[in-house]
C-alpha positions in Angstrom: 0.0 0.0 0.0 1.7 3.2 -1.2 0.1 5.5 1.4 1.6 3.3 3.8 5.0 3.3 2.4 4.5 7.6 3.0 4.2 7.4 6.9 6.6 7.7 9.6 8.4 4.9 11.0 6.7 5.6 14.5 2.9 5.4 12.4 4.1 2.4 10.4 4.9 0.4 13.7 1.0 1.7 14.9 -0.4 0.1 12.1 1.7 -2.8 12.5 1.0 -3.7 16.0 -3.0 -2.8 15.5 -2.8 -5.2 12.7 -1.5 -8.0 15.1 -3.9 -7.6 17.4 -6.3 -6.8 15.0 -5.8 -10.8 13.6 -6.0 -12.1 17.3 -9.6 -10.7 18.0 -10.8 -8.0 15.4 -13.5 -6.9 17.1 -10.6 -6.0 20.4 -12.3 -2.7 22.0 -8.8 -0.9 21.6 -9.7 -1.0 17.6 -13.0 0.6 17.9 -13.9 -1.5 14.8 -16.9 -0.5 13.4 -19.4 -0.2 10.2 -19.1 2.5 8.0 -22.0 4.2 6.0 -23.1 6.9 2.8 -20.1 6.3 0.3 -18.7 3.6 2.2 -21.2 1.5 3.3 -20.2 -2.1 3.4 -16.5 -1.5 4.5 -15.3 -1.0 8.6 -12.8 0.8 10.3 -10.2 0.4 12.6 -8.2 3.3 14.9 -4.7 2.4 15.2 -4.3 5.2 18.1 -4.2 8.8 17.9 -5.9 10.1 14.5 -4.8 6.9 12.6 -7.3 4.9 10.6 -7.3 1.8 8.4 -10.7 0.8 6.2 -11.1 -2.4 4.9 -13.3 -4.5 3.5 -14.3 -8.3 5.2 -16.0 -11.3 3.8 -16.6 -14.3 5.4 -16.8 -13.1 8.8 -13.1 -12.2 8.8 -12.1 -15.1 7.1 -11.1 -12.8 4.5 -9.7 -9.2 4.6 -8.6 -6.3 2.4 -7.4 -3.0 3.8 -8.2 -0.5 1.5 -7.5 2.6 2.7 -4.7 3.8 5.6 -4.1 7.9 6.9 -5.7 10.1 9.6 -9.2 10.4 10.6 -10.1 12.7 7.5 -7.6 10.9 5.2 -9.6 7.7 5.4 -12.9 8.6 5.4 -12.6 11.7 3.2 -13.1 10.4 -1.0 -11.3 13.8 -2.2 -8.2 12.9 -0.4 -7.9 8.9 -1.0 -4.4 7.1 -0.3 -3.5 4.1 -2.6 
């Protein structure tokens, strides 16, 4: 993922260790994983602390899982300013 690639070192190892615990238990209360709706209905979101965010999309009830989006708070859930 090429917005990943973009962030510090400090925010990569964020996302790193959310996604760890993130495959343990995804629904872990310090991921506040949730449901999204309007434009992206039908994907989720995790906080990996502070203002980071990943968005994904899961099928299978987690049996399969594609992150699709990775930034701050208004970075992933803002169309206009989409990371790939």
């Amino acid at each position: 993922m090429k917005a990943f690639s973009k962030l510090s070192l400090k925010k990569q190892t964020k996302i790193k260790n959310t996604i760890k615990i993130f495959q343990n238990n995804p629904h872990d209360p310090r991921l506040n994983n949730h449901a999204l709706h309007g434009k992206d209905a039908g994907k989720r979101a995790i906080s990996a602390g502070g203002d980071l965010r990943l968005v994904f999309k899961q099928e299978n009830n987690y049996q399969l899982v594609i992150f699709v989006r990775v930034g701050s708070h208004n970075q992933a859930y803002n169309i206009s300013t989409l990371l790939s």
